[in-house]
C-alpha distance (Angstrom), angle and dihedral (degrees) to the residues before:
residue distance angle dihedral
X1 . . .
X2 3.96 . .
X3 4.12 116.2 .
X4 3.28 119.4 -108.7
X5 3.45 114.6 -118.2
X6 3.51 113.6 -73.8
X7 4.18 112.8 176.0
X8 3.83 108.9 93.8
X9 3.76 86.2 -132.4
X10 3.76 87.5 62.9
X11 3.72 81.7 52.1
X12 4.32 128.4 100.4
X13 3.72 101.6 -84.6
X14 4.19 90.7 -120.7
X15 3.52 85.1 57.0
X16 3.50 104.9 57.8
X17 3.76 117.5 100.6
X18 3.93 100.9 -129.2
X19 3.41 98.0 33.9
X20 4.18 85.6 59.5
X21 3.63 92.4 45.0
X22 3.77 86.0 59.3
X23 3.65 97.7 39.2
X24 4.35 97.9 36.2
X25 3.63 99.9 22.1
X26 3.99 122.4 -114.6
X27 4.03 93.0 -69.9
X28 3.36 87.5 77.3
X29 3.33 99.9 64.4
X30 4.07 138.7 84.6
X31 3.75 120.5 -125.1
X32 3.17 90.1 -107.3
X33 3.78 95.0 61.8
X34 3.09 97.8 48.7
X35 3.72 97.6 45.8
X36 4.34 81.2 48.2
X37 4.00 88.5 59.2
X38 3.84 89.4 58.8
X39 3.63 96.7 43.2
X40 3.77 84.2 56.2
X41 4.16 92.5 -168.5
X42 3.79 137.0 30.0
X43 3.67 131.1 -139.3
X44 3.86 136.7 -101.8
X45 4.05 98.6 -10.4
X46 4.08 87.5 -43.4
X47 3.97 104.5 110.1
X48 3.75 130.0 -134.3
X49 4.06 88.6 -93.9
X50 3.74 89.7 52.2
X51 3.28 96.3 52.2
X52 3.78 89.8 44.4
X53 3.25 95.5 64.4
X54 4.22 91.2 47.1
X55 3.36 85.2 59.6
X56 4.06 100.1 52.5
X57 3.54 89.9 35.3
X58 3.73 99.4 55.9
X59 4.10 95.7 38.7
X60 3.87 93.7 45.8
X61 3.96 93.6 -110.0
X62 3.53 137.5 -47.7
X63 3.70 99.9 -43.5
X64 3.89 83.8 56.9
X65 3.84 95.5 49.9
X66 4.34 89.1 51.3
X67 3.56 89.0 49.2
X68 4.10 97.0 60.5
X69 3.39 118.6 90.9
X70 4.12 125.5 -111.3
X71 4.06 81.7 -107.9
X72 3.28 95.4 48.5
X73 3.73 96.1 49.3
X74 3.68 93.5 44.1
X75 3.64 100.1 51.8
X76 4.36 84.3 62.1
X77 3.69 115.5 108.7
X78 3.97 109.6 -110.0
X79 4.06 85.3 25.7
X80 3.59 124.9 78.6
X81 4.04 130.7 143.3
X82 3.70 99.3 -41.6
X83 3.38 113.6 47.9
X84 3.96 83.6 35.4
X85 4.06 89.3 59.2
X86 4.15 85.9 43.9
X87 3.71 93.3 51.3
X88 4.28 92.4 47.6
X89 3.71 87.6 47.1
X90 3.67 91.1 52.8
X91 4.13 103.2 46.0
X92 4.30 79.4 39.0
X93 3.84 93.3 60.7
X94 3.70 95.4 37.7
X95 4.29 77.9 58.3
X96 3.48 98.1 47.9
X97 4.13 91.6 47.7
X98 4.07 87.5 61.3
X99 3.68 90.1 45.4
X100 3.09 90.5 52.4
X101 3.75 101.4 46.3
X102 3.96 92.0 76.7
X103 4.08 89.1 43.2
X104 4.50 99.7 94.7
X105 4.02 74.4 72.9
X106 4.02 113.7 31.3
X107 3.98 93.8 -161.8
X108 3.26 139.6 124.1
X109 3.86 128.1 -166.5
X110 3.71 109.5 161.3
X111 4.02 144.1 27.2
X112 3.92 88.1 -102.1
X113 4.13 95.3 54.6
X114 4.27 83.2 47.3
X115 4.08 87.4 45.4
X116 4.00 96.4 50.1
X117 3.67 88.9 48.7
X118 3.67 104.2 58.1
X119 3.73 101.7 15.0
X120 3.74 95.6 104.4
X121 4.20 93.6 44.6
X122 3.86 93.9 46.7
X123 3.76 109.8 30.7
X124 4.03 106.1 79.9
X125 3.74 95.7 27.0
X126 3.58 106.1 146.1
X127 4.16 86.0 -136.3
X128 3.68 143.1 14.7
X129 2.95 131.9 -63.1
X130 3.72 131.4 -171.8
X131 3.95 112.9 -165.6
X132 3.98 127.8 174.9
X133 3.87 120.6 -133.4
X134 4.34 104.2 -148.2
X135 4.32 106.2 -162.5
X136 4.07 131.1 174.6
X137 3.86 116.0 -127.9
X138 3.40 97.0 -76.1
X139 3.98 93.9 53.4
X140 3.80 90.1 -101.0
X141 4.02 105.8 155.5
X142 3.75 110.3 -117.5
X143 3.95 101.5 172.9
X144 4.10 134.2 -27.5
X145 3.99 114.4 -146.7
X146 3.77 128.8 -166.5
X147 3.87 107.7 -128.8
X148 3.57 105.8 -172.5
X149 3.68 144.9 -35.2
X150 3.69 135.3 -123.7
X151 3.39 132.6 48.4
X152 3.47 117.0 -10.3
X153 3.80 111.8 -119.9
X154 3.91 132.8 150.6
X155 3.49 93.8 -119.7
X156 3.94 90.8 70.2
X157 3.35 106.9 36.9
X158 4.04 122.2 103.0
X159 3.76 117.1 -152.9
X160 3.56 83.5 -178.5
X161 3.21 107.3 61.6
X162 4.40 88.3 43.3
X163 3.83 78.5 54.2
X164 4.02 94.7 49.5
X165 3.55 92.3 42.9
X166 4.27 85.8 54.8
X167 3.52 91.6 46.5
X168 3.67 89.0 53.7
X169 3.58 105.7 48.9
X170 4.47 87.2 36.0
X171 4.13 79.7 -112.9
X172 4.08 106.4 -179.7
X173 3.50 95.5 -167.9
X174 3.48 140.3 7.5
X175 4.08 136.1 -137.2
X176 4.40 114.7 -149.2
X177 3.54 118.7 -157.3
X178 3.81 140.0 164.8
X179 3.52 139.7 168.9
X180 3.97 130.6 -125.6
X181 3.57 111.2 -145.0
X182 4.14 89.5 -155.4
X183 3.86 82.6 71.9
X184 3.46 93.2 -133.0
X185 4.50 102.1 112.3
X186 3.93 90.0 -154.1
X187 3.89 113.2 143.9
X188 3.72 117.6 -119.5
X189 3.79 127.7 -145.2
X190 4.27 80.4 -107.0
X191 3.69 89.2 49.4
X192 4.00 88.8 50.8
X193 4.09 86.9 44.1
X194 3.37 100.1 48.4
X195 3.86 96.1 46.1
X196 3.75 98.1 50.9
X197 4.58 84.1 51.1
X198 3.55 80.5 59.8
X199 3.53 101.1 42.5
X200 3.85 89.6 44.8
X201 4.11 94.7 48.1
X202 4.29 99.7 45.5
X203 4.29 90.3 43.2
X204 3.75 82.4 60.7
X205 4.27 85.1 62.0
X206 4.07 95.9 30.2
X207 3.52 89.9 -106.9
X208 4.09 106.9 142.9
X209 3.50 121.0 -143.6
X210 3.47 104.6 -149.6
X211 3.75 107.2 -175.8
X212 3.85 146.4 -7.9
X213 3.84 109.8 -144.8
X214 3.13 126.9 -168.4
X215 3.65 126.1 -161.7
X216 3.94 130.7 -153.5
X217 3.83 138.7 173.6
X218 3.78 92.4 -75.1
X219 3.68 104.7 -5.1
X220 3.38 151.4 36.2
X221 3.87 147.8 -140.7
X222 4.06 127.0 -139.3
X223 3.73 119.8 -166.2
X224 3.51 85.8 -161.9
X225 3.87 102.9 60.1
X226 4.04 89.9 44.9
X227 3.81 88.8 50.6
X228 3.71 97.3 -111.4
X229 3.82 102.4 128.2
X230 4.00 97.4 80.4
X231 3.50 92.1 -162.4
């Protein structure tokens, strides 16, 4: 039995997935579309839809697909380098553009405003990651810094060099965060350890730390709104 045709060129023009986009706007189409128009080309007869939809199917969605890693991707049949690098740019500039949403006024004054801004770059991290929020007086952000990754244990972290870094950018007052990859934003008696160090080591240079947030799949935790920070 012959194939049907399978190249979306070979499909009806209103059913092609860029030409729709153009003509109906993005809304109108599935995840898997859209994810098909950055792929640009499928794989041995399969086209750039079908393998689309492998790829949401077998990570659980989009969230899944962000959260594999450039090896991970590449090493899939019909994948490799480029569309891997085309697919990381994508979910990368969709990040940036929420960033960016809160960025007319750089400010932060609660646990929610610090949530919004990194949930999507923290929350399906396959690791930890421990990252330092640097703000003026006012709360204003001046700079965030990754400080290390893996798990997070008071043997490894350095309020020193959080401190150096505040020093050097005239920080005020810092924000902590980290992620836990089991999704669930609980605190653990090394979470609660570790944050009072730090709390201890920048009060000794009037540096406030203001919160340590913690962020899971769908959640988060803030020492500071359960009265944990004892500043």
């Amino acid at each position: 039995m012959d194939r049907y045709a399978r190249k979306i060129t070979q499909w009806p023009v209103r059913e092609r997935p860029r030409e729709r986009l153009l003509g109906s706007g993005p809304e109108s189409l599935s995840d898997a579309e859209l994810m098909a128009i950055i792929l640009r080309t499928g794989s041995g007869g399969d086209t750039s839809v079908d393998l689309a939809r492998y790829l949401l199917t077998r990570f659980g969605g989009l969230r899944g697909v962000d959260g594999c890693s450039v090896s991970e991707l590449s090493a899939l049949k019909g994948m490799g380098p480029a569309k891997t690098a085309q697919i990381k740019a994508a979910f990368e500039l969709a990040k940036r553009l929420v960033e960016n949403q809160g960025r007319v006024r750089d400010r932060v004054t609660c646990s929610a405003d610090v949530h919004r801004r990194f949930q999507l770059r923290m929350r399906d991290l396959g690791r930890e990651e421990f990252r330092v929020l640097y703000l003026t007086g006012r709360n204003d952000i001046i700079d965030d810094k990754i400080l290390f990754e893996g798990s997070l244990r008071e043997s490894v972290v350095s309020p020193r060099e959080i401190i150096l870094h505040a020093v050097q950018r005239s920080a005020a007052s810092v924000i902590l965060m980290h992620n836990h990859p089991s999704g669930n934003p609980d605190p653990s008696q090394e979470d609660r350890e570790v944050t009072a160090k730090i709390v201890r080591a920048c009060r000794y240079v009037d540096i406030s730390v203001l919160d340590h947030i913690i962020i899971g799949r769908d959640s988060y935790f803030s020492f500071a709104d359960h009265g944990l920070m004892g500043n």
